[in-house]
N, C-alpha and C positions, 0 to 999 in steps of 0.2 A: 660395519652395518649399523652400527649406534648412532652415525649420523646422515644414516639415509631419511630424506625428506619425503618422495616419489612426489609422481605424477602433478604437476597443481592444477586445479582443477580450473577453467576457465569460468568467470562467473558471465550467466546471461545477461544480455543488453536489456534493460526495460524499456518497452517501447514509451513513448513520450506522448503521445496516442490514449494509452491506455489507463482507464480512468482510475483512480488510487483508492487505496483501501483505506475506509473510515479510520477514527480513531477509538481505541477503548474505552469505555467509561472513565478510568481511572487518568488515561491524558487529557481526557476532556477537563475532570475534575483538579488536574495540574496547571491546567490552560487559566480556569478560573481563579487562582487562586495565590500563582507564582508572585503575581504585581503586588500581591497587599503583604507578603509576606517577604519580598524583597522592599518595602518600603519602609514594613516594620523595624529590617534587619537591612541596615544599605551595606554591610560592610559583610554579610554572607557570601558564599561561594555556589557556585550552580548546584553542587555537590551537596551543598546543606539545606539549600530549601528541598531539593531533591528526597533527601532522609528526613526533612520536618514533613513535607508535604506526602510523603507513604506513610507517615506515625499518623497522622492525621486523618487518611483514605482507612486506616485498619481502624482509626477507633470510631468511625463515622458508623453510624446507624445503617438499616437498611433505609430508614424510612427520607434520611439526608442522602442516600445513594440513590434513590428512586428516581429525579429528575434527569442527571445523567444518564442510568440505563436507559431511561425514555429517551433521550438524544440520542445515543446509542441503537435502537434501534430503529428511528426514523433513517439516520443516516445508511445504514446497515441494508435497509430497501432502496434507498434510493442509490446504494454502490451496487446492489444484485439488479438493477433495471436496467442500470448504465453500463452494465459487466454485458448482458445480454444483448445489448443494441451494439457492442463494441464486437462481440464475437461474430455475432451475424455479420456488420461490416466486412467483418475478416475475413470470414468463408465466403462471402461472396466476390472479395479481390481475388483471394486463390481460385475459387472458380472460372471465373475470369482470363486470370494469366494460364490455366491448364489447357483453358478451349483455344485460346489465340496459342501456344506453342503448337498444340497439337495441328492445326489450322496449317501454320507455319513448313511444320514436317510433311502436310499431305503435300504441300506445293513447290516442295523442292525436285528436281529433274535433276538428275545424273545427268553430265554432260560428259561426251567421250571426245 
C-alpha cells in the first residue's frame, strides 16, 4: 500500500477561446524590471533575479507599489467584462445546440 499512487486526476483542457486572467501586481512589477537587472547582472540565473527581484517587491514602499496595483486593477475590469461577454457566448452556443438536438429527436420516425 505504500506505493499506491490512485486515481490521476485528468487536468481540464482551456479553452483557447477563453480570455486569460490578468497578471498580479507583483509580475507586473517583475515584467518591469527583469531587463535592468539582468543587464546589470548578465551572468545571473532566472532563479536569481527571481529572488533579487521578491527582495526588492518586499522592501518597496506602498507608495512605489501604487502604480502597479493601479495596472492591476484596470486590467482586472477589463478581464471581468471580457470573462462576461465570453460566458454569454457560451450559453448562448449551448442553447443553441439543445434546441437543434431536441428539434432533431421530434423528427425522427420509427420505421418498421
Amino acid at each position: 500500500m505504500m506505493n499506491y499512487v490512485g486515481k490521476r486526476k485528468k487536468r481540464r483542457k482551456r479553452d483557447p477561446q477563453a480570455p486569460r486572467r490578468p497578471p498580479s501586481s507583483f509580475l507586473l512589477f517583475c515584467q518591469d524590471h527583469y531587463a535592468q537587472l539582468k543587464r546589470e547582472n548578465p551572468n545571473w540565473s532566472v532563479v536569481q533575479v527571481a529572488k533579487a527581484t521578491g527582495k526588492m517587491w518586499s522592501t518597496a514602499t506602498d507608495l512605489e507599489k501604487h502604480p502597479y496595483e493601479q495596472r492591476v486593477a484596470l486590467l482586472r475590469a477589463k478581464y471581468f467584462e471580457e470573462l462576461e461577454l465570453y460566458r454569454k457566448q457560451c450559453n448562448a452556443r449551448k442553447k443553441y445546440r439543445m434546441s437543434a438536438r431536441n428539434r432533431c429527436r421530434g423528427k425522427r420516425v420509427r420505421q418498421s
